[in-house]
LUMMARDO-34818 format. One line per 10 residues: number of its first residue (from 1); for each residue y, x, z of N, C-alpha, C. Coordinates in steps of 0.2 Angstrom, whole numbers, plus 2048, in hexadecimal, padded with zeros to 3 digits. Layout:
// LUMMARDO-34818
NUM) Y/X/Z/Y/X/Z/Y/X/Z  ...
This chain:
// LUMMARDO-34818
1) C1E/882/527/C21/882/520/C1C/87F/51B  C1B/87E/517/C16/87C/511/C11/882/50F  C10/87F/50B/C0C/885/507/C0D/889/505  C0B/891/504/C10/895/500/C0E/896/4FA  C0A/892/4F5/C09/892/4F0/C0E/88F/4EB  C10/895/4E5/C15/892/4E1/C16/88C/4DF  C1F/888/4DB/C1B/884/4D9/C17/883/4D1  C19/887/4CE/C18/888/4C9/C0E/889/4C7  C0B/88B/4CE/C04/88A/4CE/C02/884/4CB  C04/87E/4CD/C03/877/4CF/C03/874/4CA
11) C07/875/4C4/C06/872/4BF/BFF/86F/4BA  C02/86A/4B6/BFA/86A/4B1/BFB/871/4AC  BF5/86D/4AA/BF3/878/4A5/BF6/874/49F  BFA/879/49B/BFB/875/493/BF6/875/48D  BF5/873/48A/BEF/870/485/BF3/878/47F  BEE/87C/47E/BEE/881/479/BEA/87F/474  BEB/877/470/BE6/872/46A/BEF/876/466  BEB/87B/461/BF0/87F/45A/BF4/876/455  BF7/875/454/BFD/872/453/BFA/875/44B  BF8/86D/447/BF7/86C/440/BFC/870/43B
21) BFE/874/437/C04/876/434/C04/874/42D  C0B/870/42B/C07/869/426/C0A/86F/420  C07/86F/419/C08/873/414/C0C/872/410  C0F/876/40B/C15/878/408/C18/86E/404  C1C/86D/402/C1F/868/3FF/C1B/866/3F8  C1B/861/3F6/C17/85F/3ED/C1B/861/3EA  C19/862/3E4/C1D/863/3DF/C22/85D/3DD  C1F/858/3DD/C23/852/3DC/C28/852/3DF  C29/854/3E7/C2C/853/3ED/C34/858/3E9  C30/85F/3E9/C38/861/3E7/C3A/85F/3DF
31) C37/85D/3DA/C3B/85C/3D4/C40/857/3D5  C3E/851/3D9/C41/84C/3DB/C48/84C/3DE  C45/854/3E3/C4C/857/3E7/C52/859/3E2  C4E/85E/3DE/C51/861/3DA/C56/85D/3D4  C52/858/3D1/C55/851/3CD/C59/84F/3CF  C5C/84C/3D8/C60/84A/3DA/C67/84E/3DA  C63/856/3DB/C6C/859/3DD/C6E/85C/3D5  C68/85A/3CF/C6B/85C/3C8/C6D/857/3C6  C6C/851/3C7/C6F/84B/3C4/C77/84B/3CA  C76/84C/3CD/C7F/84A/3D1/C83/850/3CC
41) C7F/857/3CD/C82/85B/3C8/C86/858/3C3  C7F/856/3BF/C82/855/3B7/C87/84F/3B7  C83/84B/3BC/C8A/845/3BC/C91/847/3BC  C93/84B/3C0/C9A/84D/3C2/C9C/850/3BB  C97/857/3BA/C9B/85B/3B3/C9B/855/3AD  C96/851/3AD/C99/84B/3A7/CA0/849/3A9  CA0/846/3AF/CA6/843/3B1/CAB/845/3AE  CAC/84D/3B1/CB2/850/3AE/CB4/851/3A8  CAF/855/3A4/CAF/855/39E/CAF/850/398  CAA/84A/399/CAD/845/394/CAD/83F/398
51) CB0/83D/39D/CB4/839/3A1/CB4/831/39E  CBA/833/398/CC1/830/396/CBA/82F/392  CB6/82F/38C/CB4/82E/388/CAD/82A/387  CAC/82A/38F/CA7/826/390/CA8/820/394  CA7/81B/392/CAC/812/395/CA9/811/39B  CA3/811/39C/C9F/812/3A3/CA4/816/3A7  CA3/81E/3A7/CA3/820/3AC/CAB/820/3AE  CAF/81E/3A6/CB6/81E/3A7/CB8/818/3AB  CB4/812/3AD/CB5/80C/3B0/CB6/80F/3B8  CAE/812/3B9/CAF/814/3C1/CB6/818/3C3
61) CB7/81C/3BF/CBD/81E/3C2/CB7/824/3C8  CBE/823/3CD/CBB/828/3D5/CB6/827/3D7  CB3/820/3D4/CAB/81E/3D8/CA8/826/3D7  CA8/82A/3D2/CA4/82D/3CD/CA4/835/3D2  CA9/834/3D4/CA6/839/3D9/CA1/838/3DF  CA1/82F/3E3/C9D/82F/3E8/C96/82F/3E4  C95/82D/3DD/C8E/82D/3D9/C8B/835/3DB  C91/839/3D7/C8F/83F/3D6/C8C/843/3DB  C92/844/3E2/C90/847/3E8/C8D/843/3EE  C8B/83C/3EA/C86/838/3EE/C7D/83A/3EC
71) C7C/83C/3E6/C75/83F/3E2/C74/843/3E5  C79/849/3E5/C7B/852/3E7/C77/851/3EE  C7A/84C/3F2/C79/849/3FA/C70/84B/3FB  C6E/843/3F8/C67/842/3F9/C65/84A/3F6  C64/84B/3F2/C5F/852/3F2/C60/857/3F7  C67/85A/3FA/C69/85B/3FD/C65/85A/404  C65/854/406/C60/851/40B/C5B/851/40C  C5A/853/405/C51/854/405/C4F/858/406  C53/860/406/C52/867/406/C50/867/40E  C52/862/413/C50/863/41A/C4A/863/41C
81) C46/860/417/C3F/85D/417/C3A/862/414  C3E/864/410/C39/86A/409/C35/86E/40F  C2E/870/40E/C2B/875/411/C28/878/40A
């Protein structure tokens, strides 16, 4: 029969080199975050609130929601990142 040596013996040995742990997020990193999902914010409650009174935003119509919950998005997105 073979050898009776497991086979798990036989492996290479795993490198125990501690794994660099990269430190907390910049400050710039989250205001940035934070600016995108305040700006989709404010965008939308302008929208609603003076709409009709503003000719810009009154022109885009529906766009105004992909601007608003497209900003919300990106910071959103960034929060995966934030350490």
């Amino acid at each position: 029969m073979g050898s009776d040596v497991p086979s798990s013996a036989s492996h290479t040995p795993v490198s125990r080199t501690p794994v660099k742990v990269k430190g907390p997020s910049s400050t710039l990193y989250v205001s940035v975050m934070l600016g995108f999902m305040l700006a989709g914010l404010i965008w939308l409650v302008v929208y609603y609130l003076a709409g009709p009174e503003i000719p810009l935003i009154n022109e885009l119509g529906a766009w105004n929601f992909l601007i608003g919950f497209g900003l919300w998005i990106v910071g959103l997105v960034m929060t995966l990142k934030w350490r």
